[in-house]
PyMOL Python script that loads the backbone (N, CA, C, O; Angstrom):
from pymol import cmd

cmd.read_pdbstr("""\
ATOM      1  N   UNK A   1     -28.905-114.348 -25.447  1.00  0.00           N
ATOM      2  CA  UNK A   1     -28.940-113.477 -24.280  1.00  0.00           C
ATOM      3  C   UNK A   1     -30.067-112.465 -24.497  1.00  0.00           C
ATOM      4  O   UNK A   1     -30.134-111.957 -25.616  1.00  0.00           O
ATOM      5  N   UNK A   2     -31.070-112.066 -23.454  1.00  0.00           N
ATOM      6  CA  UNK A   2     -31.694-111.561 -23.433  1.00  0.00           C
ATOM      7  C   UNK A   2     -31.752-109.861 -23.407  1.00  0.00           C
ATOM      8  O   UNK A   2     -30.870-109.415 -22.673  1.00  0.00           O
ATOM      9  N   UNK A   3     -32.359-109.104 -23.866  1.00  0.00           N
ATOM     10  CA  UNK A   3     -31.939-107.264 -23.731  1.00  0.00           C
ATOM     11  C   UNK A   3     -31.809-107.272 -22.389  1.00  0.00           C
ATOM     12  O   UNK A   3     -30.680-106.959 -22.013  1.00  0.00           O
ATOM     13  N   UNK A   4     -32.689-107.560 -21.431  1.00  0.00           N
ATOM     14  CA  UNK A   4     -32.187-107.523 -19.633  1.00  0.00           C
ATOM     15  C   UNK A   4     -31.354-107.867 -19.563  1.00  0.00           C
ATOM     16  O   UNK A   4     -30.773-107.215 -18.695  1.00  0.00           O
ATOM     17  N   UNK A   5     -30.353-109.055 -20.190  1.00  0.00           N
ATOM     18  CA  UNK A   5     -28.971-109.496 -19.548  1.00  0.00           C
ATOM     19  C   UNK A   5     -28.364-108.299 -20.403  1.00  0.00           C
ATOM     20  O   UNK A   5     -28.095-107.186 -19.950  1.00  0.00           O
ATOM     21  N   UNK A   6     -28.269-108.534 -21.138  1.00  0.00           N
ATOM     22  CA  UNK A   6     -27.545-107.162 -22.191  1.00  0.00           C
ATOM     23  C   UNK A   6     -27.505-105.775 -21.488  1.00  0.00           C
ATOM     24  O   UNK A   6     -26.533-105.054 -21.710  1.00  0.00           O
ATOM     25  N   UNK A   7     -28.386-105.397 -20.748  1.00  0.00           N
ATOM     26  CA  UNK A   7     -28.749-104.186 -19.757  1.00  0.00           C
ATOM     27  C   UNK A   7     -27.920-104.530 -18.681  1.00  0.00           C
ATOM     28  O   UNK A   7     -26.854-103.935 -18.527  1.00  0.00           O
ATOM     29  N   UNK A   8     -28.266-105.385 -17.947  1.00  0.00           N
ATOM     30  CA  UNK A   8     -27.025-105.727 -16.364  1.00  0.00           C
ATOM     31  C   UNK A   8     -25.906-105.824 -16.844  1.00  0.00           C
ATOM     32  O   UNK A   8     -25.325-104.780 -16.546  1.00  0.00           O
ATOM     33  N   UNK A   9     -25.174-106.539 -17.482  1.00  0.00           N
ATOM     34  CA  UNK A   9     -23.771-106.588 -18.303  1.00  0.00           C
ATOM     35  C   UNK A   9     -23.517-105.146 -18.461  1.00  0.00           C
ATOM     36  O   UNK A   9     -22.774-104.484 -17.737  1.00  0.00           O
ATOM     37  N   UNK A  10     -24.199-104.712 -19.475  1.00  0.00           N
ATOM     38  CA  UNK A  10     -23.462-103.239 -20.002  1.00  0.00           C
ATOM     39  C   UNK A  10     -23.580-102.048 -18.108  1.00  0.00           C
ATOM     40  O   UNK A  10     -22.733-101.386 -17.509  1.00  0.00           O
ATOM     41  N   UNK A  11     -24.787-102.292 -17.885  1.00  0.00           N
ATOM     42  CA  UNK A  11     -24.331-101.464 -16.619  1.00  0.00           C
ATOM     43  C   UNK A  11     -23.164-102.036 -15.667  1.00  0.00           C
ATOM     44  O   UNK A  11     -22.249-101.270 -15.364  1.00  0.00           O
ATOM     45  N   UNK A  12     -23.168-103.240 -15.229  1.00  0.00           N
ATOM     46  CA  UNK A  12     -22.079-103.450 -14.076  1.00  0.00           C
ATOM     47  C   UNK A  12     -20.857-103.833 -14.948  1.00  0.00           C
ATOM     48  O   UNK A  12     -20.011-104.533 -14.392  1.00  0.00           O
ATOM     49  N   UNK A  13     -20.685-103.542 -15.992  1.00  0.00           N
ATOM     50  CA  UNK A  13     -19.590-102.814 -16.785  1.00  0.00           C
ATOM     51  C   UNK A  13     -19.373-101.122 -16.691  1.00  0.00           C
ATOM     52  O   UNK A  13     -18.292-100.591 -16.437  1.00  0.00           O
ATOM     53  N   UNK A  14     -20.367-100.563 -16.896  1.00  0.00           N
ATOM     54  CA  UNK A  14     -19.868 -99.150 -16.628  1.00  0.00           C
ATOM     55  C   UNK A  14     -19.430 -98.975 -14.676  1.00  0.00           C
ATOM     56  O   UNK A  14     -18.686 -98.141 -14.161  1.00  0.00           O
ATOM     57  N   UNK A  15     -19.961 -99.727 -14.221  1.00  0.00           N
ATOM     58  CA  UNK A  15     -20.070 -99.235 -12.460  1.00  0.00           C
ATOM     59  C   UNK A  15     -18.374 -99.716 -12.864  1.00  0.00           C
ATOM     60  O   UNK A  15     -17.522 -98.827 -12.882  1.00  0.00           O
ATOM     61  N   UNK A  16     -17.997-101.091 -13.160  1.00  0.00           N
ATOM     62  CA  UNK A  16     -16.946-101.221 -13.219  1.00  0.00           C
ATOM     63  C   UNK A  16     -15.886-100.045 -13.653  1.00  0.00           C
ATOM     64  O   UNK A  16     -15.455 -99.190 -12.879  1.00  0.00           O
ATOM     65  N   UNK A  17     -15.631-100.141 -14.714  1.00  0.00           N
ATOM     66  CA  UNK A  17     -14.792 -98.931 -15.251  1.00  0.00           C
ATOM     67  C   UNK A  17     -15.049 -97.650 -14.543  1.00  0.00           C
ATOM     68  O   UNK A  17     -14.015 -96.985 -14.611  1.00  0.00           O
ATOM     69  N   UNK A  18     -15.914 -97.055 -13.937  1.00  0.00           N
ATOM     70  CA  UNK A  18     -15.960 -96.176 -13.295  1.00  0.00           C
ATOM     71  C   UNK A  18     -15.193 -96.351 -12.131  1.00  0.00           C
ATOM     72  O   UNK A  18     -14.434 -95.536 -11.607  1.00  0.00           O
ATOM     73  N   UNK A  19     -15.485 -97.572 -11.756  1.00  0.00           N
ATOM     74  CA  UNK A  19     -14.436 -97.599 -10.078  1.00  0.00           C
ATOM     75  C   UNK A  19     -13.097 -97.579 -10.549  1.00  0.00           C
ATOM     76  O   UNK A  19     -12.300 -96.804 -10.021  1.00  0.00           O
ATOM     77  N   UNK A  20     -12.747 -98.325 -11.468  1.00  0.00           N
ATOM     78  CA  UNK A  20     -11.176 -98.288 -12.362  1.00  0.00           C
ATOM     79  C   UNK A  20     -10.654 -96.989 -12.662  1.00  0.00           C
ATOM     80  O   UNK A  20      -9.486 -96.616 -12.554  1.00  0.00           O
ATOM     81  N   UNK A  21     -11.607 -96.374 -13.032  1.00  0.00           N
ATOM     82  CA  UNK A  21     -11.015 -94.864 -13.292  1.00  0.00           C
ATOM     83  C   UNK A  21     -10.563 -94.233 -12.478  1.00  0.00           C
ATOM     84  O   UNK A  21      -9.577 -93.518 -12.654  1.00  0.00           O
ATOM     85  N   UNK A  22     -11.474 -94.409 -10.887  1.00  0.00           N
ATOM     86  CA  UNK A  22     -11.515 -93.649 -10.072  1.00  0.00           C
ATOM     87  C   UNK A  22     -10.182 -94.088  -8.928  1.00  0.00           C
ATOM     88  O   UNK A  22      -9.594 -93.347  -8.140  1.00  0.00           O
ATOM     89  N   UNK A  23     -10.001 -95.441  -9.164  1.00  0.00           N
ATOM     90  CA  UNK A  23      -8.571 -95.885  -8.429  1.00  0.00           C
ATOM     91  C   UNK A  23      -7.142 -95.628  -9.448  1.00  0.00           C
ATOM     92  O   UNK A  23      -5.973 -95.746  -9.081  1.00  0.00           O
ATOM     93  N   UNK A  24      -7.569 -95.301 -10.625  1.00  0.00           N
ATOM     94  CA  UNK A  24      -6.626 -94.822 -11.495  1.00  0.00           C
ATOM     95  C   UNK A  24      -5.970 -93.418 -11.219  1.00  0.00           C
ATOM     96  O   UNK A  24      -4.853 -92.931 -11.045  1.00  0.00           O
ATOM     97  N   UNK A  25      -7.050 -93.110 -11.265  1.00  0.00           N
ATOM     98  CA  UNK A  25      -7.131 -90.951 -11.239  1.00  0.00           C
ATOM     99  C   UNK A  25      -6.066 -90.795  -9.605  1.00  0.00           C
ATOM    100  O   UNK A  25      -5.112 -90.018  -9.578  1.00  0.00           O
ATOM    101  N   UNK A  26      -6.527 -91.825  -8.142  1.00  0.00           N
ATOM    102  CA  UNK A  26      -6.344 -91.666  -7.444  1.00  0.00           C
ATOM    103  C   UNK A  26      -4.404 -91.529  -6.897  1.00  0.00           C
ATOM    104  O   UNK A  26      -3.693 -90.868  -6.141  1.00  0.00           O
ATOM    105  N   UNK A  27      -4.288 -92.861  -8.085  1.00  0.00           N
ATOM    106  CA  UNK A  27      -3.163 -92.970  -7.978  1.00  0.00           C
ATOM    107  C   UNK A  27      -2.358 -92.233  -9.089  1.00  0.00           C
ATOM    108  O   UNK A  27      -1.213 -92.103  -8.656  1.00  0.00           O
ATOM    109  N   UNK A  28      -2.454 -91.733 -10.245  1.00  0.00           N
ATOM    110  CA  UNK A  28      -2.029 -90.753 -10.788  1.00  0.00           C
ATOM    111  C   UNK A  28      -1.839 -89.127 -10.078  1.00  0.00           C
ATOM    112  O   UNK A  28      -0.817 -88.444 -10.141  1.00  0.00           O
ATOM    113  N   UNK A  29      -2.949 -88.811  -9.502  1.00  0.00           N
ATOM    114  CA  UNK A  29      -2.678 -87.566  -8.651  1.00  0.00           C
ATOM    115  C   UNK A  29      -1.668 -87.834  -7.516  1.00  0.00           C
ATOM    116  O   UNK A  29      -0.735 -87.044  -7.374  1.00  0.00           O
ATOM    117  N   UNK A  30      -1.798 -88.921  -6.683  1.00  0.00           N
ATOM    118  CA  UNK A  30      -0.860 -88.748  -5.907  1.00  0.00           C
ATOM    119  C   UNK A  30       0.600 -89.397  -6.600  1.00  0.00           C
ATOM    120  O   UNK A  30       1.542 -89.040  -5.892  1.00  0.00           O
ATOM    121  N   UNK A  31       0.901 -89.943  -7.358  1.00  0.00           N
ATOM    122  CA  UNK A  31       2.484 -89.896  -8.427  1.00  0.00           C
ATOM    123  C   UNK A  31       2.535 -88.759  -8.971  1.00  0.00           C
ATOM    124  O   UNK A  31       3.670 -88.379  -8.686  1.00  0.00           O
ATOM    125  N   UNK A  32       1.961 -87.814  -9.681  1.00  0.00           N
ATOM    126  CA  UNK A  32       2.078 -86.205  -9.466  1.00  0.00           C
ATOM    127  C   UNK A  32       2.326 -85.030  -8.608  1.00  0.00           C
ATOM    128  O   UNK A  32       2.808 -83.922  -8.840  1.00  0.00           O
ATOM    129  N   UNK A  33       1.779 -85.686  -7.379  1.00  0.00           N
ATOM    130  CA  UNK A  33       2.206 -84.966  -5.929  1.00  0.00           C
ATOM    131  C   UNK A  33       3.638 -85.585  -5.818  1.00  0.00           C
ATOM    132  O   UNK A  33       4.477 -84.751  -5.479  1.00  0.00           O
ATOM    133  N   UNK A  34       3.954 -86.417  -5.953  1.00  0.00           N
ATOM    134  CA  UNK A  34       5.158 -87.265  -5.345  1.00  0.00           C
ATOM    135  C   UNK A  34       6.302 -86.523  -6.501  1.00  0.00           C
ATOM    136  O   UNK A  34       7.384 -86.094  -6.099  1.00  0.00           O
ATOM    137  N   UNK A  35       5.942 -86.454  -7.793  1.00  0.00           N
ATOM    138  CA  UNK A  35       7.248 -86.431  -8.983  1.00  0.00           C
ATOM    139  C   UNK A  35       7.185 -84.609  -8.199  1.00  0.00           C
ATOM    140  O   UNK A  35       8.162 -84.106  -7.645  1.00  0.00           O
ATOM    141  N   UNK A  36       6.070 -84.036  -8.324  1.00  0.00           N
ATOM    142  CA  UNK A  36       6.316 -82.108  -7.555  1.00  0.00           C
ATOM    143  C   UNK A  36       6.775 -82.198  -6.903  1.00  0.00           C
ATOM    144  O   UNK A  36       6.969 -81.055  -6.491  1.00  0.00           O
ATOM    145  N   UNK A  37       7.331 -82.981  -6.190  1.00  0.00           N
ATOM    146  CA  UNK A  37       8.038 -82.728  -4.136  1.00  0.00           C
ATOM    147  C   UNK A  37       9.211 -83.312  -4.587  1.00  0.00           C
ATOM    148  O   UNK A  37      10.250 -82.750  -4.238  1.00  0.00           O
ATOM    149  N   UNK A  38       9.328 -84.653  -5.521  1.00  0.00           N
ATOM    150  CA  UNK A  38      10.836 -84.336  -5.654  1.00  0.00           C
ATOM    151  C   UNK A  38      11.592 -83.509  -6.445  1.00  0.00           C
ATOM    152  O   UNK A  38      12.767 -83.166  -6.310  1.00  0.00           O
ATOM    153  N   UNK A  39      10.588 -83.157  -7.492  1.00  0.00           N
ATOM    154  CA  UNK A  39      11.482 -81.208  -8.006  1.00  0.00           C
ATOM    155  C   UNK A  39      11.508 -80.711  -7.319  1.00  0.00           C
ATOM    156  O   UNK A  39      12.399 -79.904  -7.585  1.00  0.00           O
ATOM    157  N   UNK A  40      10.976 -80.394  -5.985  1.00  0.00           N
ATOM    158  CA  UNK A  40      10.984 -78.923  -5.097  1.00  0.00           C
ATOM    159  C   UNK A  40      12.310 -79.541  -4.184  1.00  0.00           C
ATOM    160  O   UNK A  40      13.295 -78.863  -4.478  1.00  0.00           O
ATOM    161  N   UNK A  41      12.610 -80.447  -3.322  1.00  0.00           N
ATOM    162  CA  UNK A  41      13.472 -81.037  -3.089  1.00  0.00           C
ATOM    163  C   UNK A  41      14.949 -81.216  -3.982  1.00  0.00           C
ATOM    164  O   UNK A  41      16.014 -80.822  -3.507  1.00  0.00           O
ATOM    165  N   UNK A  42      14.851 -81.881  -5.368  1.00  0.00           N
ATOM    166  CA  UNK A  42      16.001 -80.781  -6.122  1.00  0.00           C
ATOM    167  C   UNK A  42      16.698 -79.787  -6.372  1.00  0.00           C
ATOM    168  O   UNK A  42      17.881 -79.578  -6.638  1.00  0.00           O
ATOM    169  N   UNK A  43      15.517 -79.026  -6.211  1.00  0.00           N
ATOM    170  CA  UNK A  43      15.612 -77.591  -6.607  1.00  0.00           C
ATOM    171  C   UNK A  43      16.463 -77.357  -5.051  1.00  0.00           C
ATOM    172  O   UNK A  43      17.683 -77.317  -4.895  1.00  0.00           O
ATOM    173  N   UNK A  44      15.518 -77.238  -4.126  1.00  0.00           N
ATOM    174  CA  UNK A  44      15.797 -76.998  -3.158  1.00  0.00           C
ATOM    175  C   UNK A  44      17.529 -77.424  -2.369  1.00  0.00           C
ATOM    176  O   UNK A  44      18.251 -76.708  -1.675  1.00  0.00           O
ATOM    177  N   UNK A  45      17.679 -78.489  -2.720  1.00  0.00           N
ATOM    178  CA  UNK A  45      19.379 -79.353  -2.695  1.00  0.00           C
ATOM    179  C   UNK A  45      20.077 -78.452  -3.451  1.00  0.00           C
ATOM    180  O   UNK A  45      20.763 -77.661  -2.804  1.00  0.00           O
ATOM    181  N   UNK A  46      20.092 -78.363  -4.528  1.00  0.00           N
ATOM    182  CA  UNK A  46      21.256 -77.754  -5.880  1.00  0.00           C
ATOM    183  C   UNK A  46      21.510 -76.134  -5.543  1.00  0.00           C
ATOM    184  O   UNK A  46      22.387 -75.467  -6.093  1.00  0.00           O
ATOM    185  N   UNK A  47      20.508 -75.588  -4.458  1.00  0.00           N
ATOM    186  CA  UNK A  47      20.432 -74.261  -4.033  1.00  0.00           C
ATOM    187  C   UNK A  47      21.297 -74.073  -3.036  1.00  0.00           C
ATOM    188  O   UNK A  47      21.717 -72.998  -2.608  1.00  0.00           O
ATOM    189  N   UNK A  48      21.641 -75.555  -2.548  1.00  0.00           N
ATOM    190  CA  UNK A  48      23.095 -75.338  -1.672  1.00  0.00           C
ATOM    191  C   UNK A  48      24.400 -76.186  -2.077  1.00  0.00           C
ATOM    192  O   UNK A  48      25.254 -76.485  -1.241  1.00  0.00           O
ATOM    193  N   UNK A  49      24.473 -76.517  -3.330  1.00  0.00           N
ATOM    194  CA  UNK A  49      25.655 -76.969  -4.545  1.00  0.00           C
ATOM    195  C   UNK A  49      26.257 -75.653  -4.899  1.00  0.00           C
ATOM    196  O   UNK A  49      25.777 -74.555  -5.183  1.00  0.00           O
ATOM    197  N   UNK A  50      27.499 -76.137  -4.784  1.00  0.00           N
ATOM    198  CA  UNK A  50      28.439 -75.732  -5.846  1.00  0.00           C
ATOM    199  C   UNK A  50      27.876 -75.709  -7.037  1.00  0.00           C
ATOM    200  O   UNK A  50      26.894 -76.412  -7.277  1.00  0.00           O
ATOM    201  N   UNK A  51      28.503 -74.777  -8.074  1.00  0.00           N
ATOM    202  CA  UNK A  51      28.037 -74.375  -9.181  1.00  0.00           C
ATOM    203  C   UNK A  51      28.344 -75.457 -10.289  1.00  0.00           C
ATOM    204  O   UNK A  51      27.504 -75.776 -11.130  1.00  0.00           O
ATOM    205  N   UNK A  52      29.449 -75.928 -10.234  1.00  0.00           N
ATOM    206  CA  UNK A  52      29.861 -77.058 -10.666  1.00  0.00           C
ATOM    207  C   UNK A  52      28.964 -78.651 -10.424  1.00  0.00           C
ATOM    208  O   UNK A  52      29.393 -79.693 -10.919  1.00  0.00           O
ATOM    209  N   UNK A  53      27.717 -78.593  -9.612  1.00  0.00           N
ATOM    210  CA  UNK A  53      27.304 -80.036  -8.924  1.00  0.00           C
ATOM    211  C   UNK A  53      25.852 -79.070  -8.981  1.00  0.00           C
ATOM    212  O   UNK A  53      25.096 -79.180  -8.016  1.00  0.00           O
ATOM    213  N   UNK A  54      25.656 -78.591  -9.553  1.00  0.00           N
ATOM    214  CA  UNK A  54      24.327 -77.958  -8.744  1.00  0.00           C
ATOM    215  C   UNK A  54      23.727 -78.468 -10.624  1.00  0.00           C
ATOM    216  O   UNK A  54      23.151 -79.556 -10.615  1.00  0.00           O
ATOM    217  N   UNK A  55      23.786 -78.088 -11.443  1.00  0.00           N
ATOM    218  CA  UNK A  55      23.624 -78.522 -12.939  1.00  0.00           C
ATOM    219  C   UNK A  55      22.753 -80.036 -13.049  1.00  0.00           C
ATOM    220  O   UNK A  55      21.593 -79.948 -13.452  1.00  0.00           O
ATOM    221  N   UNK A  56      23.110 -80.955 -12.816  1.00  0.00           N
ATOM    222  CA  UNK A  56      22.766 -82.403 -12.285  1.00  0.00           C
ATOM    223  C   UNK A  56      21.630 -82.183 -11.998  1.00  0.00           C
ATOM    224  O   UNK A  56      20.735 -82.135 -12.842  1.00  0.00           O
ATOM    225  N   UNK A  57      21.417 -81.970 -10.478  1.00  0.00           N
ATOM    226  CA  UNK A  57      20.145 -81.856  -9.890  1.00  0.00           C
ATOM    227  C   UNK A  57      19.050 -81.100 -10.402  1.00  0.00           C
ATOM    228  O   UNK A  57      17.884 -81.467 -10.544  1.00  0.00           O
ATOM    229  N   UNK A  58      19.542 -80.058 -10.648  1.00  0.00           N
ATOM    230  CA  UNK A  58      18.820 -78.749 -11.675  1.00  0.00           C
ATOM    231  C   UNK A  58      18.152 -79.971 -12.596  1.00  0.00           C
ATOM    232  O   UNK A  58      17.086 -80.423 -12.178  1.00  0.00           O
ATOM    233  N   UNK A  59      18.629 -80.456 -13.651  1.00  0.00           N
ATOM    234  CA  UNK A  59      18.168 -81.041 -14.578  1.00  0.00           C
ATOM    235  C   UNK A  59      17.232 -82.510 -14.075  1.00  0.00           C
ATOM    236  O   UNK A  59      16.251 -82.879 -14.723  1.00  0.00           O
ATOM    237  N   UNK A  60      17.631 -83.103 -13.066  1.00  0.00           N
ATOM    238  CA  UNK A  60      16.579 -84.289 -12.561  1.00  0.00           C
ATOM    239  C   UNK A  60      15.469 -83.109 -12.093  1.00  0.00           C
ATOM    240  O   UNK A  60      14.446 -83.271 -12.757  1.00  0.00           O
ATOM    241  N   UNK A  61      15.358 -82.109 -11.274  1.00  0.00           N
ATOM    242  CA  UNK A  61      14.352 -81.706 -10.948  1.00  0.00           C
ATOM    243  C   UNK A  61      13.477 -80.940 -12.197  1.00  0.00           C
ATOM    244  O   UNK A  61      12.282 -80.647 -12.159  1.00  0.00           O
ATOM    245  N   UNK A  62      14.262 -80.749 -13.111  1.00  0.00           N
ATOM    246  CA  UNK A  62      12.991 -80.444 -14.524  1.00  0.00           C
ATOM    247  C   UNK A  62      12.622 -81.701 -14.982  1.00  0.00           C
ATOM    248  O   UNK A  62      11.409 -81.689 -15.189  1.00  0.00           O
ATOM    249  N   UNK A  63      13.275 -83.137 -15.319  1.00  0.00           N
ATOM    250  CA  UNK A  63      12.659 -83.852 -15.262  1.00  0.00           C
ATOM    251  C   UNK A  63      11.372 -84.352 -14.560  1.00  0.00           C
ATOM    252  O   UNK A  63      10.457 -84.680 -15.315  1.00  0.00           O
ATOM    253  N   UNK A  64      11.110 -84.485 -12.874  1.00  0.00           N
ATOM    254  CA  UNK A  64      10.412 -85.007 -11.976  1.00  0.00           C
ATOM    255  C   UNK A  64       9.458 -83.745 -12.195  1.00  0.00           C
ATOM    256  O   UNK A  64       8.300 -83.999 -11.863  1.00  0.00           O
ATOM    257  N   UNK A  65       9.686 -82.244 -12.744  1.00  0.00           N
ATOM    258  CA  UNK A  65       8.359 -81.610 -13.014  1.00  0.00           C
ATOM    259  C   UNK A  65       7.736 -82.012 -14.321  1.00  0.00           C
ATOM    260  O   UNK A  65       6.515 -81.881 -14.396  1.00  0.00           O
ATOM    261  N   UNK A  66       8.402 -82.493 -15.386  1.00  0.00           N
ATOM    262  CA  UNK A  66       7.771 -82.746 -16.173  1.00  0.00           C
ATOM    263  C   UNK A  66       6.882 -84.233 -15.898  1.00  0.00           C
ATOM    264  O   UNK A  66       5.664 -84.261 -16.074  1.00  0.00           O
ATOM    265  N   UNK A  67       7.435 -85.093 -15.579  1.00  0.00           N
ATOM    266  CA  UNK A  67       6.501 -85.848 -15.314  1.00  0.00           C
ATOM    267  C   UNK A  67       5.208 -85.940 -14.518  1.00  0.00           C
ATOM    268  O   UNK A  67       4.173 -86.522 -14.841  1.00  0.00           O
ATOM    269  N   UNK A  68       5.477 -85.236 -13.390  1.00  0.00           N
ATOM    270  CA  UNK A  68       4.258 -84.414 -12.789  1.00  0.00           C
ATOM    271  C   UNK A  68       3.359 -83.517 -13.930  1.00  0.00           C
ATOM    272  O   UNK A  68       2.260 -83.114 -13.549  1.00  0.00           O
ATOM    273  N   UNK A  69       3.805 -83.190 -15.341  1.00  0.00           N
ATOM    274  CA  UNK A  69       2.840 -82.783 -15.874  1.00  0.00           C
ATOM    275  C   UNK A  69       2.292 -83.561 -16.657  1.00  0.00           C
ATOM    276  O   UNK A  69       1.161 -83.421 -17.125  1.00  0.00           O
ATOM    277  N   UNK A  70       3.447 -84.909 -16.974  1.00  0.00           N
ATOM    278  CA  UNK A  70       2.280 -85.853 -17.845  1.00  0.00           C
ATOM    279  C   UNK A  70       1.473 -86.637 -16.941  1.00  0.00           C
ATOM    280  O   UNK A  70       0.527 -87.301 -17.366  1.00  0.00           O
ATOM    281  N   UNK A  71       1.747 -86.608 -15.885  1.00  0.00           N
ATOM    282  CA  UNK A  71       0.196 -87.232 -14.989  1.00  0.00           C
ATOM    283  C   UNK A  71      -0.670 -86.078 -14.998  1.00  0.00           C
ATOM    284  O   UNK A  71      -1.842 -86.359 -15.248  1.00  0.00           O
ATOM    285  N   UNK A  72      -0.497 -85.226 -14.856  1.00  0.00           N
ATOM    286  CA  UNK A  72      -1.809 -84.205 -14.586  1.00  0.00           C
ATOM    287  C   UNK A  72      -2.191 -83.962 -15.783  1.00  0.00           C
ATOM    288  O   UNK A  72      -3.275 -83.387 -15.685  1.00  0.00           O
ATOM    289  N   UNK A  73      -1.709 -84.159 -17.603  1.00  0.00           N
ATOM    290  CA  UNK A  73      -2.750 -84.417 -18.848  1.00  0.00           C
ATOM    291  C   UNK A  73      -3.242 -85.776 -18.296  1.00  0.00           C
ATOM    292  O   UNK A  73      -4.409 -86.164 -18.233  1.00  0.00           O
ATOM    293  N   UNK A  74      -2.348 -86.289 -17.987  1.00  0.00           N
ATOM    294  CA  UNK A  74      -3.954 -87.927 -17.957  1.00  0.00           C
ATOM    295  C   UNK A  74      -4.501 -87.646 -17.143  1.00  0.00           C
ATOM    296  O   UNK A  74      -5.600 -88.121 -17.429  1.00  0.00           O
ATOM    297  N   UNK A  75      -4.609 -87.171 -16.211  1.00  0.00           N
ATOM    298  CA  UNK A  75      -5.851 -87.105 -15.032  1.00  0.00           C
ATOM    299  C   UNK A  75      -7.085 -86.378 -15.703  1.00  0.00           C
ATOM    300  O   UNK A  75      -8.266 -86.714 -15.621  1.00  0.00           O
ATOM    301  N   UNK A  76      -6.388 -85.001 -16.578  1.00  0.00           N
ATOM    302  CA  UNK A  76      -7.252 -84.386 -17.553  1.00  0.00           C
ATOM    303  C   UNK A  76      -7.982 -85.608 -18.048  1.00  0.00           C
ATOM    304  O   UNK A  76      -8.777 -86.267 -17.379  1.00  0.00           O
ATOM    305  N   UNK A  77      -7.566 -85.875 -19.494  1.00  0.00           N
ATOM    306  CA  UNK A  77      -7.941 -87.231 -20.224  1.00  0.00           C
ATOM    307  C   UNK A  77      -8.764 -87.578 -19.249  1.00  0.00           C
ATOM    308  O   UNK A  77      -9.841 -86.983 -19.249  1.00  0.00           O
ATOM    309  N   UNK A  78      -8.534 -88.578 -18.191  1.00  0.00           N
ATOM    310  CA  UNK A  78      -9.321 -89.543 -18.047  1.00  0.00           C
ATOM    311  C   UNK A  78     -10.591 -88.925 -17.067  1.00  0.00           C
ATOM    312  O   UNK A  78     -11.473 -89.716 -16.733  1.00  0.00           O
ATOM    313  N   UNK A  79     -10.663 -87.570 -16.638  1.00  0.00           N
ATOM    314  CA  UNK A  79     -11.661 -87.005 -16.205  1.00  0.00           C
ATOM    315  C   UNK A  79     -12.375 -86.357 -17.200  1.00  0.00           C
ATOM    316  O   UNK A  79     -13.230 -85.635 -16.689  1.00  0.00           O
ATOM    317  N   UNK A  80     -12.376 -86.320 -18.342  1.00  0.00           N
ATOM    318  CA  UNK A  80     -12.948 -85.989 -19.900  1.00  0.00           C
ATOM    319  C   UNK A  80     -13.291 -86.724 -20.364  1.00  0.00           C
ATOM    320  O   UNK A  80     -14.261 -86.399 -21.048  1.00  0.00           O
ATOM    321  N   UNK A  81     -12.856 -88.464 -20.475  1.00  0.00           N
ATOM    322  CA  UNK A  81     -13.770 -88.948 -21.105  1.00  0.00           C
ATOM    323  C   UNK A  81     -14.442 -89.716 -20.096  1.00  0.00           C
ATOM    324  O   UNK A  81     -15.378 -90.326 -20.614  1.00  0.00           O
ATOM    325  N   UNK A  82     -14.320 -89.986 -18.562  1.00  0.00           N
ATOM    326  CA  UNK A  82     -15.558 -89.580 -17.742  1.00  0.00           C
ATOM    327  C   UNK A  82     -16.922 -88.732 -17.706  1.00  0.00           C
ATOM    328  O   UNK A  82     -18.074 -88.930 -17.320  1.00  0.00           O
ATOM    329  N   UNK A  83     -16.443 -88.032 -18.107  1.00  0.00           N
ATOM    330  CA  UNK A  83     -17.726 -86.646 -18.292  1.00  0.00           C
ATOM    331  C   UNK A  83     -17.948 -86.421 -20.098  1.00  0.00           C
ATOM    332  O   UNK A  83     -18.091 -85.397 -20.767  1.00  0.00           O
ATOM    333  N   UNK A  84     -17.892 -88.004 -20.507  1.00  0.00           N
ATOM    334  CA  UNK A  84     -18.398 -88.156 -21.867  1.00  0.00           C
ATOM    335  C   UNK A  84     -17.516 -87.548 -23.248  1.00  0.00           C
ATOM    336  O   UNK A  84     -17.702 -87.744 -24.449  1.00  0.00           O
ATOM    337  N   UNK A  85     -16.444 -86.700 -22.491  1.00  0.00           N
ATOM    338  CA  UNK A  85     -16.259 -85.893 -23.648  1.00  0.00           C
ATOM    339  C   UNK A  85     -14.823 -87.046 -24.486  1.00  0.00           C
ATOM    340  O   UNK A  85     -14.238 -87.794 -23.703  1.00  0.00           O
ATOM    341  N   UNK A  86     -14.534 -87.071 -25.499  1.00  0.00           N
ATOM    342  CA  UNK A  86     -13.841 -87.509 -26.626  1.00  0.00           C
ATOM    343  C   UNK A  86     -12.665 -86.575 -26.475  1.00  0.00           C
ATOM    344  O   UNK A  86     -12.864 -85.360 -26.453  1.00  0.00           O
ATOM    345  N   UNK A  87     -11.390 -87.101 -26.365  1.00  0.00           N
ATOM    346  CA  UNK A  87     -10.443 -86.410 -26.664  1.00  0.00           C
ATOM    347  C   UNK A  87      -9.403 -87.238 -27.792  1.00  0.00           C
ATOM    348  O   UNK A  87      -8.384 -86.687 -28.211  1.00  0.00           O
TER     349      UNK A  87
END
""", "prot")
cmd.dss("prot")
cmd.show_as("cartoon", "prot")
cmd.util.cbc("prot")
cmd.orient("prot")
């Protein structure tokens, strides 16, 4: 294989992975929007529970925020080592 093929390969490899990232990132932010709205929606439910039933929900809605925060480190991540940097 020639350095020119070696050159087209390695570029429409990066165009690639770049579009991958970018349908990645897309759908990670919005499963982050989605896991935030159903904590606020939890939250929001258990605020008209009994004290006894309200505990439950309380606890799924710290769940669905935490996961909303492990998508928003990978969105980090994968917009860092976009912009070259090594994490």
């Amino acid at each position: 294989m020639s350095q020119s093929d070696e050159s087209i390969i390695r570029k429409t490899g990066e165009r690639g992975k770049d579009t991958s990232d970018k349908g990645i990132l897309e759908i990670l932010e919005q499963n982050a929007k989605w896991w935030e709205q159903a904590a606020v929606t939890c939250e929001n439910t258990a605020a008209r529970l009994p004290s006894g039933e309200k505990e439950e929900v309380l606890l799924m809605s710290a769940v669905y925020r935490e996961r909303a925060s492990m998508h928003a480190r990978l969105i980090e991540q994968l917009r860092g080592s976009g912009n070259g940097a090594r994490g």
